[in-house]
C-alpha positions in Angstrom: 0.0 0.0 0.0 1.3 3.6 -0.6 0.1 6.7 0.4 -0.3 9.9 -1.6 -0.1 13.6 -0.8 -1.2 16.4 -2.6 0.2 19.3 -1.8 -2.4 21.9 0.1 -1.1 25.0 -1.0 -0.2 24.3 -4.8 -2.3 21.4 -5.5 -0.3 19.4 -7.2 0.6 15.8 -5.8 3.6 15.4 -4.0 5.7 13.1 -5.4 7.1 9.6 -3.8 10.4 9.8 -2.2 10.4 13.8 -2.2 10.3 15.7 0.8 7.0 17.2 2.3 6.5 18.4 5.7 2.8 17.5 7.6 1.4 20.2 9.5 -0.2 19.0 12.4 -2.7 20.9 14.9 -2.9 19.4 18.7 -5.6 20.4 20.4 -8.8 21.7 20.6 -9.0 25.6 19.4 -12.3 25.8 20.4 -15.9 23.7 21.9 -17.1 24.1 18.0 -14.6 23.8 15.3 -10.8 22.5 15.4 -10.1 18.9 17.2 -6.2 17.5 16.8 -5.4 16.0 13.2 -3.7 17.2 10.1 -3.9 20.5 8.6 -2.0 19.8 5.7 0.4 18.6 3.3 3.0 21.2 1.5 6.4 20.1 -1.1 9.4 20.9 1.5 12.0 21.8 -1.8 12.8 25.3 -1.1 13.0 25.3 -5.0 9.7 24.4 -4.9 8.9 27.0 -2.2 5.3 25.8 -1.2 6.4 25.0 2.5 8.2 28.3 2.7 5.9 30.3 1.6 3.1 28.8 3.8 5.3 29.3 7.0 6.3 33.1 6.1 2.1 33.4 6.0 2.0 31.4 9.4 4.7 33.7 10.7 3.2 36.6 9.5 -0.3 36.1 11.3 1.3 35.1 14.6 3.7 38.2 15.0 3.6 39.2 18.3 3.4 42.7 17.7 1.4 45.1 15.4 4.7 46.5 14.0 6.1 43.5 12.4 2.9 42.8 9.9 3.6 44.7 6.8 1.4 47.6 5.6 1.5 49.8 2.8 3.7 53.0 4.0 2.0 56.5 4.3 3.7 57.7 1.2 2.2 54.8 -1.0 -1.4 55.7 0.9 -1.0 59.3 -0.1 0.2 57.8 -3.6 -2.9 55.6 -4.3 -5.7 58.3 -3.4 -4.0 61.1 -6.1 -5.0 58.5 -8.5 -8.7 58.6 -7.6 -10.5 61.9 -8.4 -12.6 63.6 -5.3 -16.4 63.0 -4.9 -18.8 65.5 -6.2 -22.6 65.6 -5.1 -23.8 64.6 -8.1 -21.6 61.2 -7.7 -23.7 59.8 -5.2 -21.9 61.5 -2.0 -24.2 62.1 0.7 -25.7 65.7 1.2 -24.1 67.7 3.8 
């Protein structure tokens, strides 16, 4: 008997005798949803990146402070709203 993996984050099946990492969840997250089991199955190549790239999001959403998830900087903010032209009343904006 063999077993076969497809990959959860590229959907491609993960090939015998190549690495993969299983990521696991212990535990119950909460009385409705989440019990212990897998969460998934992602290629472990960094060529292939799909491990990586799903840790750097895992990362990413468990920083333990504000300041280390990236957001756009004030300049590209100021950047983005020159390209939209101002509301006029006739556009729909609400009476003031």
């Amino acid at each position: 008997m063999s077993l076969t993996h497809t990959c959860n984050f590229c959907g491609e099946m993960i090939d015998h005798n190549v690495p993969y990492v299983t990521l696991n969840g212990n535990g119950e997250r909460s009385a409705d949803h989440w019990r212990t089991g897998y969460v998934g199955h992602y290629h472990a190549d960094p060529a292939v990146g799909c491990w990586n790239r799903m840790l750097e999001a895992i990362r990413r959403c468990d920083a333990p402070r504000l300041d280390e998830i990236p957001t756009a900087t004030y300049q590209a903010i100021t950047a983005r709203r020159r390209k939209h032209r101002p509301l006029d009343q006739d556009d729909g904006a609400a009476p003031a």
